[in-house]
C-alpha positions as a printed NumPy array, in Angstrom:
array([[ 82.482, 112.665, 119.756],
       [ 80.955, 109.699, 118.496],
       [ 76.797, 109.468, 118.647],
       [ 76.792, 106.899, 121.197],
       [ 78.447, 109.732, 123.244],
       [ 75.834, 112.802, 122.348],
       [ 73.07 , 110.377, 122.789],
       [ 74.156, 109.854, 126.226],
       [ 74.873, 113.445, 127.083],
       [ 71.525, 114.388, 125.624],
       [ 69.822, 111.391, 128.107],
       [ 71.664, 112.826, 130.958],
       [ 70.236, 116.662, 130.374],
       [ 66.957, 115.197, 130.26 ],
       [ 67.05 , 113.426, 133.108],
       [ 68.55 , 116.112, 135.249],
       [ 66.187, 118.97 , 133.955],
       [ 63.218, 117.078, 136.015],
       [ 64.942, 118.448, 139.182],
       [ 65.483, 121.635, 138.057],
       [ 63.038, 125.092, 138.978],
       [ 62.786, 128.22 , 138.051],
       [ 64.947, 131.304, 139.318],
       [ 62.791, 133.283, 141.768],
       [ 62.992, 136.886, 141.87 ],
       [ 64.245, 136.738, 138.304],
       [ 63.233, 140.493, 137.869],
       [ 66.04 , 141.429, 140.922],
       [ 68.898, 140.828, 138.352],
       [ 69.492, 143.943, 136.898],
       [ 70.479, 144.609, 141.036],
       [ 72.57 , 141.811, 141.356],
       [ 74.252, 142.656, 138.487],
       [ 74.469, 146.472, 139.176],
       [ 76.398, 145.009, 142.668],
       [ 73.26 , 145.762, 145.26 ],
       [ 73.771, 143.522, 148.156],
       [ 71.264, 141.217, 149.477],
       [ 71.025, 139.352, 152.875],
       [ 68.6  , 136.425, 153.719],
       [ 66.905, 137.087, 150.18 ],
       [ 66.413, 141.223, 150.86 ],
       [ 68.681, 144.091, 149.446],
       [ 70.709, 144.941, 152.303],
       [ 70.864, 148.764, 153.117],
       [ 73.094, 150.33 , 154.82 ],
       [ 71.603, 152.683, 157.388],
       [ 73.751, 155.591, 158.516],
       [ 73.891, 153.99 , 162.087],
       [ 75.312, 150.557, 160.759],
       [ 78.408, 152.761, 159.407],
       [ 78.856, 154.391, 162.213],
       [ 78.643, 151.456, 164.386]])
C-alpha cells in the first residue's frame, strides 16, 4: 500500500473515532458471552409460568 494510502486510512480512523463512545455495561460480557439473554437492556429470565404459557 503506498503511504499516500496509510496516511489516508490513518486520517479516516481519526476522524471517525470522534463519534465513537464507550460500551456500557462493559462488565455484562462475561453473560453475553456465557449465552444469557437480554431484552430491552435486562437479562431476560425465564419464569416457570412463561414456559408453561
Amino acid at each position: 500500500m503506498p503511504r499516500e494510502g496509510i496516511i489516508m486510512v490513518f486520517k479516516l480512523i481519526k476522524n471517525a473515532e470522534k463519534t465513537w463512545r464507550k460500551i456500557d455495561g462493559k462488565n455484562q460480557l462475561p453473560k453475553i458471552i456465557s449465552g444469557v439473554k437480554f431484552s430491552d437492556g435486562l437479562e431476560a429470565i425465564a419464569n416457570e409460568k412463561q414456559i408453561a404459557a
